[in-house]
BAZABA-65133 format. One record per atom (N, C-alpha, C): residue in three letters; x, y, z. Coordinates in steps of 0.05 Angstrom, whole numbers, plus 5000, padded with zeros to 4 digits. Example, Ala and Ser with C-alpha at 12.3 -4.5 7.8 and 13.67 -1.06 7.14 Angstrom:
// residues 2
ALA526448865156
ALA524649105156
ALA526449345156
SER525749555142
SER527349795143
SER525850015157
// end
This chain:
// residues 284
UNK365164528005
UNK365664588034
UNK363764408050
UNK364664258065
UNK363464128095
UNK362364208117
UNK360364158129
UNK359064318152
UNK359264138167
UNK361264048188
UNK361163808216
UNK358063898227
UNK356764058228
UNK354164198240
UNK352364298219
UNK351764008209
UNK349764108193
UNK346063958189
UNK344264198193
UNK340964108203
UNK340064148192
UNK337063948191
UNK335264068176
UNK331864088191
UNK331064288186
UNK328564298195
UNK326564268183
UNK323464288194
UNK321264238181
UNK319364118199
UNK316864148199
UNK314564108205
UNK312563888202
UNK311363768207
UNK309063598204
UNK305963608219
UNK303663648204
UNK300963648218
UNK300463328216
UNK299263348242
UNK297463148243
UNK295163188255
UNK292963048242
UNK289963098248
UNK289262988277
UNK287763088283
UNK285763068311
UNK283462998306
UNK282162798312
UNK278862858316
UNK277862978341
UNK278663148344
UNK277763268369
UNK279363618370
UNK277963798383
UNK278764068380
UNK280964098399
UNK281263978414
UNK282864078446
UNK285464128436
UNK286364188413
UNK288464238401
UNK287364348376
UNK287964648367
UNK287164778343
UNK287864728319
UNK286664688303
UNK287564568279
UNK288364868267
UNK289164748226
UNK289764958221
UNK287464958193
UNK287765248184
UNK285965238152
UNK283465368160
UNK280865368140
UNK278665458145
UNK277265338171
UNK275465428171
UNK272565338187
UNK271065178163
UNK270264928166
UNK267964878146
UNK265865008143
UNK264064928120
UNK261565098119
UNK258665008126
UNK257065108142
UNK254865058144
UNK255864908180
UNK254364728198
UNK254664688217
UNK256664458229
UNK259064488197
UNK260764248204
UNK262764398236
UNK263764238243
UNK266064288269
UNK268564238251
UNK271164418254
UNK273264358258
UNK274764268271
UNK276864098260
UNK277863918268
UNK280264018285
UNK281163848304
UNK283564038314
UNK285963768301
UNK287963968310
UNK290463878302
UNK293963888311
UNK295063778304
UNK297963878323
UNK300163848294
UNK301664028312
UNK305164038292
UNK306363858309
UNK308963738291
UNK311863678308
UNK313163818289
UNK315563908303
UNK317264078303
UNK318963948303
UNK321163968286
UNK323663718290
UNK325663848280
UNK328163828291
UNK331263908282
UNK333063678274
UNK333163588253
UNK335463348243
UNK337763348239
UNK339863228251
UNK342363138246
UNK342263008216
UNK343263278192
UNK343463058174
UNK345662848166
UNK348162908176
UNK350062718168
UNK349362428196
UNK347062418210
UNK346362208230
UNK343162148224
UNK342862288195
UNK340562238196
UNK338562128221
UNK338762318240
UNK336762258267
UNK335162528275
UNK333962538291
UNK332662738299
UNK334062788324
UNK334563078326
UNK336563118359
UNK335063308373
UNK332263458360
UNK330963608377
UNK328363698370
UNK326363678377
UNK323363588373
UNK321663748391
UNK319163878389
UNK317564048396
UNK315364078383
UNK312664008402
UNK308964028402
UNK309164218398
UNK307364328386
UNK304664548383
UNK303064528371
UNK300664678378
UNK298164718369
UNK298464788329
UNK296864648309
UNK297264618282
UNK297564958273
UNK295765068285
UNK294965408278
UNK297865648294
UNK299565458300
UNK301865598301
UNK303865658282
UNK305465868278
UNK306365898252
UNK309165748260
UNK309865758226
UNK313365518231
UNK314665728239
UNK314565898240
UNK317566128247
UNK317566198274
UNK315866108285
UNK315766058313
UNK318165958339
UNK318865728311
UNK319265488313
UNK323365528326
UNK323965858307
UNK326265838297
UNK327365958325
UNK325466118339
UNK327366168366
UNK328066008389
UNK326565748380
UNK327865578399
UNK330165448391
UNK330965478374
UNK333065338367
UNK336165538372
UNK338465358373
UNK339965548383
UNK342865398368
UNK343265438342
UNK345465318326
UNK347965528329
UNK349765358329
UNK352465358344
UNK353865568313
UNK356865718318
UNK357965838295
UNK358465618279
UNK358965678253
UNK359365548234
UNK357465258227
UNK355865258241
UNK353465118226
UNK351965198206
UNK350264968198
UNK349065018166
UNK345764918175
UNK343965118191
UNK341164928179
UNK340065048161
UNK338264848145
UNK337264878119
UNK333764748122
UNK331765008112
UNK329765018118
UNK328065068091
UNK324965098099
UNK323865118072
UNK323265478073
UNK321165608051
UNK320565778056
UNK318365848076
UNK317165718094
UNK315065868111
UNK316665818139
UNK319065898144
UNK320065968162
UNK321766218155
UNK319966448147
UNK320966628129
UNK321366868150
UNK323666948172
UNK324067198193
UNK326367278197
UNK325967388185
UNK328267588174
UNK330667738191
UNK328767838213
UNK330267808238
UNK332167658250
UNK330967388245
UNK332867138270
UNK334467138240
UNK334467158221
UNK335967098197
UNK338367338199
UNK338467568207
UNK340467738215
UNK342167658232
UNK340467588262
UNK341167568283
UNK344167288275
UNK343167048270
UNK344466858256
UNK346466908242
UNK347667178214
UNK349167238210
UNK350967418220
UNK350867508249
UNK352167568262
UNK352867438282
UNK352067218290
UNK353767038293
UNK355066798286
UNK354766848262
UNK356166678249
UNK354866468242
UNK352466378243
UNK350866178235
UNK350666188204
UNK351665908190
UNK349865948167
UNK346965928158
UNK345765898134
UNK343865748130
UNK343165798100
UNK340865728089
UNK340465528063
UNK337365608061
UNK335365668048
UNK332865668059
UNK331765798024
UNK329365668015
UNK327765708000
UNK326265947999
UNK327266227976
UNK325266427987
UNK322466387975
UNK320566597996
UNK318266537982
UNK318166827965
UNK316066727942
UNK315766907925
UNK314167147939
UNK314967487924
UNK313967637936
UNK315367797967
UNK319167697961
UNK318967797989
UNK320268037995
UNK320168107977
UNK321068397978
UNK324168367975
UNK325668287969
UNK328368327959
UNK328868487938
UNK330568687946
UNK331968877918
UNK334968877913
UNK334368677880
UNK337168707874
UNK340068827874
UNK340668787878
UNK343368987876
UNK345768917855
UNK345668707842
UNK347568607834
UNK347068297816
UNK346568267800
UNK347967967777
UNK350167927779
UNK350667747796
UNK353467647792
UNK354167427774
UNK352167287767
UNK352067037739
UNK349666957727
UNK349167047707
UNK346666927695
UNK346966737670
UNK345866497647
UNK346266387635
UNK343866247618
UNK343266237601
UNK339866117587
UNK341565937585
UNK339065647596
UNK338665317600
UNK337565287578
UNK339165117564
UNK337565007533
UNK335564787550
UNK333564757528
UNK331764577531
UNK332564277543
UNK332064217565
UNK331963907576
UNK335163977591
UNK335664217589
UNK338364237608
UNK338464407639
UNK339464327663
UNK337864357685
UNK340664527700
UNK340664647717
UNK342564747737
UNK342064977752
UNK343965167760
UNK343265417762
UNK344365457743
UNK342365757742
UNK341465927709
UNK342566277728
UNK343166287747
UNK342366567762
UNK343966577794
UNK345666777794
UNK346266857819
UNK345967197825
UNK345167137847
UNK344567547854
UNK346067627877
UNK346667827886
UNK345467957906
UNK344268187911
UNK341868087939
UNK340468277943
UNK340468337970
UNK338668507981
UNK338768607994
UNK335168558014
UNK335368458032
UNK333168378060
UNK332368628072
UNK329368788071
UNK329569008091
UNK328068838120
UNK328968968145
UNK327368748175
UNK327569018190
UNK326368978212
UNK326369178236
UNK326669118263
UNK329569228276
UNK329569118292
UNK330569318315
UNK328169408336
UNK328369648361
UNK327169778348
UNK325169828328
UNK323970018312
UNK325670128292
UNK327970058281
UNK330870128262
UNK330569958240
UNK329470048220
UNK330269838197
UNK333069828191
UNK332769598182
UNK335769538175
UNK335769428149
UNK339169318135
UNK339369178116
UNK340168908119
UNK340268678110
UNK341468498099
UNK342268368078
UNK344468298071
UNK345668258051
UNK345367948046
UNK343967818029
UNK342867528020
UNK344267527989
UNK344667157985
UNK345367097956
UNK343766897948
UNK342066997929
UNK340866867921
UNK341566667895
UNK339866417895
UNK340766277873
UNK339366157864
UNK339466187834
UNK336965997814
UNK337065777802
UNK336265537810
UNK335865287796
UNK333965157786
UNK334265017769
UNK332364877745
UNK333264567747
UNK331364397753
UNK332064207761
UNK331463937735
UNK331263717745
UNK331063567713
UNK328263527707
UNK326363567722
UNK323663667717
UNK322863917703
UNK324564057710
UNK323964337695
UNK322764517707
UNK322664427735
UNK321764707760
UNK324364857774
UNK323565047769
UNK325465337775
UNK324965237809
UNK327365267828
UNK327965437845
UNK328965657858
UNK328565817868
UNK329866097891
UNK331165997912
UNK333265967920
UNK334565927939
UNK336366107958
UNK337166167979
UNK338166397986
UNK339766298006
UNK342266408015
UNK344066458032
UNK345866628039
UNK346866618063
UNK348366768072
UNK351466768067
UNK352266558062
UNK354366398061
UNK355666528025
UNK357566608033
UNK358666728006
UNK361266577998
UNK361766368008
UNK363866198006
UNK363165857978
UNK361465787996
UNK360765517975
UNK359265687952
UNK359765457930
UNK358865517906
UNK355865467905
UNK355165537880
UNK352565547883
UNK351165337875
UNK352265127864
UNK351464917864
UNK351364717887
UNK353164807902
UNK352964637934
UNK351164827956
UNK349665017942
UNK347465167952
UNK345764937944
UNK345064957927
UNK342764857909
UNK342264447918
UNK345064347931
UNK345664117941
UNK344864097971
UNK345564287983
UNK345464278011
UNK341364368011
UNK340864427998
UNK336664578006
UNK336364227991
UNK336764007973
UNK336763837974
UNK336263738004
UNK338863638017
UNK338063458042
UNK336263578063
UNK335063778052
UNK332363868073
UNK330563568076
UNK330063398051
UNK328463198052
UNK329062998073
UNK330963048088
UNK331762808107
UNK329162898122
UNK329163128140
UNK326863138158
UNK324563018148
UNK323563058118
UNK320762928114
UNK321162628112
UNK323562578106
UNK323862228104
UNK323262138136
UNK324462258155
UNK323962208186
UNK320762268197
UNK319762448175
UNK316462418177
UNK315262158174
UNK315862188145
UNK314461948137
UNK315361628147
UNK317161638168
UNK317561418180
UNK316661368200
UNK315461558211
UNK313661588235
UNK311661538231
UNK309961688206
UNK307161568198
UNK306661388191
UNK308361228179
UNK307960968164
UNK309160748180
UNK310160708201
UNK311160548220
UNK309660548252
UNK308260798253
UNK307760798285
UNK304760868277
UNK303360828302
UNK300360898312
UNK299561228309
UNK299761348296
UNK299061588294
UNK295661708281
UNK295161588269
UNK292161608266
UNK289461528280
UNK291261388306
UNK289261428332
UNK291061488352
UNK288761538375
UNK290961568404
UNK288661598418
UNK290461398442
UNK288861348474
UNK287761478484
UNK288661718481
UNK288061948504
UNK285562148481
UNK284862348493
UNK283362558485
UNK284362838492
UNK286262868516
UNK287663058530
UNK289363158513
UNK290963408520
UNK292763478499
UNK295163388516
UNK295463338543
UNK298263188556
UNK298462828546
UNK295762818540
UNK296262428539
UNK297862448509
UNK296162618491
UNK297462608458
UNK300462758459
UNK300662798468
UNK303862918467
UNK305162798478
UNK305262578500
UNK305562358512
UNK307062158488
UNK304162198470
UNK303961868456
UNK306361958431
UNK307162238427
UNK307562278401
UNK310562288415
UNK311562358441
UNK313662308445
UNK314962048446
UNK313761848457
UNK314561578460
UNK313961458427
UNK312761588407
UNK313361578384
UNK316861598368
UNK316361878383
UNK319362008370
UNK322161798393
UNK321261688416
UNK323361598423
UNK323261338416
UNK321561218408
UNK322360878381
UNK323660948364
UNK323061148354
UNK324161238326
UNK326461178330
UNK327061358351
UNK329961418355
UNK331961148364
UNK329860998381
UNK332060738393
UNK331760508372
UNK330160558354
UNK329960368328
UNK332160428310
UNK332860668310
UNK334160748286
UNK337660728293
UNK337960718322
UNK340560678333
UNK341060328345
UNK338760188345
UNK338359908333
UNK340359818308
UNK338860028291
UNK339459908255
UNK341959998252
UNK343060168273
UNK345460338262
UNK347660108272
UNK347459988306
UNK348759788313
UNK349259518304
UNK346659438289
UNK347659238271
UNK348859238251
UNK348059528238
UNK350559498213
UNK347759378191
UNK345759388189
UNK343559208175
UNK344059458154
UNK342459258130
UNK341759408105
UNK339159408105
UNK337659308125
UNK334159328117
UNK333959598122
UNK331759608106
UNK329259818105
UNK328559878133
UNK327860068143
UNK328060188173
UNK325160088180
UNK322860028158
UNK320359958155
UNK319959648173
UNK322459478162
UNK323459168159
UNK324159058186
UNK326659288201
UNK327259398227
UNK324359378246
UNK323759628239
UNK320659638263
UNK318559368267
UNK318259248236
UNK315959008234
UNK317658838256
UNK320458698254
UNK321358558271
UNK322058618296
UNK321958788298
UNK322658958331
UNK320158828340
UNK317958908332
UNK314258928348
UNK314958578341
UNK315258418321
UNK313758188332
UNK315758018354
UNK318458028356
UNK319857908373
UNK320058118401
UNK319058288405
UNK319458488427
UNK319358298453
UNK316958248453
UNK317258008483
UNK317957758486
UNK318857688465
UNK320757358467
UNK323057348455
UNK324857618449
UNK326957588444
UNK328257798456
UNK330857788469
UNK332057948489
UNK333858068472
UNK335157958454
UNK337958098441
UNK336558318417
UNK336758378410
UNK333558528390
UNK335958618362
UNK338658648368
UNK340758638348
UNK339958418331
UNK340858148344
UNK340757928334
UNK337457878322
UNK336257958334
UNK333357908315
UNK333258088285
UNK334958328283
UNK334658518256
UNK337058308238
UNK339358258256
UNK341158148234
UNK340857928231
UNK338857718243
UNK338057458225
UNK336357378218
UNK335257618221
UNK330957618213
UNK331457588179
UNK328957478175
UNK329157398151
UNK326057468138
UNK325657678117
UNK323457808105
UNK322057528093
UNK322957338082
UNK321557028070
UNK322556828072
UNK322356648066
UNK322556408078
UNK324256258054
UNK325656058052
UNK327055978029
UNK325955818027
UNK326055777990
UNK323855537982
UNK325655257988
UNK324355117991
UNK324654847983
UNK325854797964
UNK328154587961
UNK329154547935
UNK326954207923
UNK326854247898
UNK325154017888
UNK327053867880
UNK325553577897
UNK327053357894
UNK324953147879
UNK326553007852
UNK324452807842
UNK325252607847
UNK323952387837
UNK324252097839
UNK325651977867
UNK324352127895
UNK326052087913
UNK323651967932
UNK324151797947
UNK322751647970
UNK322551817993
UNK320751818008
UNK320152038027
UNK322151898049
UNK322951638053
UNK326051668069
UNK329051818059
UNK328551838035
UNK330851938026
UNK330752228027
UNK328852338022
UNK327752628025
UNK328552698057
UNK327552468070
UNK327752558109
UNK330652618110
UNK332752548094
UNK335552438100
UNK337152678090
UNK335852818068
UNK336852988049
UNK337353288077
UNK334953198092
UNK334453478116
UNK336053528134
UNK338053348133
UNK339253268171
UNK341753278160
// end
C-alpha cells in the first residue's frame, strides 16, 4: 500500500557555547558550566525527500512536544522514532484517521491481547519473527482509555531485534517494518546540514540571531536541493553546495554551473615524439 502523504520526523541537537539556550543532559562536575544548546525539529516529505516544516527549541525540551504542532491530513503515514512516545496525540490521530509507524520503547506498558503470527529465525536469517496485538492504556479528561496498537517484530541482517508499532491494520507487516526504514531520510537531511553549512559557529550570541542563522540554513538547504532537482544532476548534494558557494557571485545561471561543473580536471593525453608546434596544433 502507498501513502501520497507520507513523513518523517525527527530531531537534531546542536551545541552552544553559550547558555542563552538550555542545553540538555547533566550538569558537569565540580565548577564546570553547562553548555547550552538547541533542537531543530523537522517534518520531511519523504517521497520529495525535502523538509516542508521545521521548528527551534530549547535542547531540554522533550520530542513529544514536538507532535502537537504538527497537523497531518487523513490517510497520511508519519513515521517516527521511539522518544516521541504520547499516547494521547496517538489516539487522537486514530480517530482521525491518521496513520503512523513509530518504534516502541521498551517498558511501555502494552498488554497483549493476541499473537497473531509468530516464527523462530534460523541463524543468519532476518525478518519479522512476531505480530501482536495489544492494547495502549492513556488518559484523557481524567478517563482512561484503551487503544488498540499492532505491533511488529523484526530482525534485521545484523541481528538486532526491532519493536515496531502501528495503527494501520491493512499493510503487511513487512511494509511496517519498510516504511520505520525511511525514517532515515530526516537524519540524512541532518547530516546535510552539518556537513555542508556553518553550524559549529554563529555570529550572533542571542537566541533571535541563532535561529536566524539556522533558518537561512534550512532555507539553502532547501533552494539547493530544488537547484539539484531542476537540473536533473546526479551529484552528490555535498558536490551541489561546494559549487553553488564558489561560483555564487560570478555566475548568474547556477543550473548551468551544477550541470557543467566538473569535480576534476581531465588529464592530458601523452603525446611522444612530438615538437612543441605540433603539440600547439593538436589543441586547436
Amino acid at each position: 500500500m502507498s501513502f501520497e502523504q507520507f513523513y518523517a520526523f525527527d530531531s537534531t541537537t546542536i551545541t552552544l557555547f553559550s547558555d542563552v539556550m538550555k542545553g540538555a543532559g547533566r550538569n558537569p562536575r565540580g565548577d564546570g558550566k553547562k553548555k547550552g544548546g538547541l533542537k531543530v525539529h523537522m517534518l520531511t516529505d519523504v517521497h520529495a525527500d525535502t523538509g516542508v516544516f521545521a521548528t527551534i527549541s530549547e535542547a531540554k525540551m522533550h520530542d513529544k512536544k514536538f507532535l502537537s504542532r504538527l497537523n497531518p491530513t487523513k490517510g497520511s503515514m508519519p513515521v517516527f522514532d521511539r522518544a516521541y512516545s504520547y499516547y494521547l496525540q496517538f489516539a487522537e490521530w486514530t480517530e482521525e484517521g491518521v496513520n503512523f509507524v513509530y518504534r516502541l520503547k521498551e517498558k511501555a506498558g502494552d498488554e497483549v491481547q493476541e499473537v497473531l503470527f509468530e516464527k523462530t529465525l534460523e541463524k543468519g536469517e532476518f525478518g519479522v519473527y512476531k505480530i501482536e496485538h495489544v492494547h495502549l492504556k492513556y488518559k484523557k479528561e481524567k478517563q482512561e482509555k484503551t487503544l488498540c496498537l499492532r505491533p511488529v517484530y523484526y530482525r534485521d541482517e545484523k541481528g538486532r531485534k526491532y519493536k515496531f508499532i502501528t495503527n494501520n491494520w491493512e499493510i503487511s507487516a513487512e511494509e511496517v517494518a519498510l516504511i520505520y526504514k525511511y525514517r532515515w531520510t530526516t537524519e540524512l537531511t541532518f547530516k546535510k546540514l552539518k556537513q555542508n553549512f556553518q553550524l559549529h559557529f554563529f555570529y550572533s550570541e542571542t537566541e533571535n540571531g541563532i535561529k536566524t542563522q539556522i533558518l537561512c540554513t534550512l532555507t539553502a538547504h532547501l533552494l539547493l536541493s530544488v537547484i539539484r532537482a531542476l537540473s536533473k544532476s546526479e551529484k552528490a548534494f555535498s558536490t551541489v553546495a561546494a559549487l553553488v558557494r564558489i561560483h555564487l557571485t560570478s555566475h548568474p545561471d547556477l543550473i548551468l554551473v551544477v550541470t557543467e561543473g566538473r569535480r576534476y580536471y581531465k588529464k592530458s593525453e601523452k603525446r611522444k615524439n612530438k615538437s612543441p608546434a605540433a603539440v600547439q596544433m593538436t589543441l586547436f
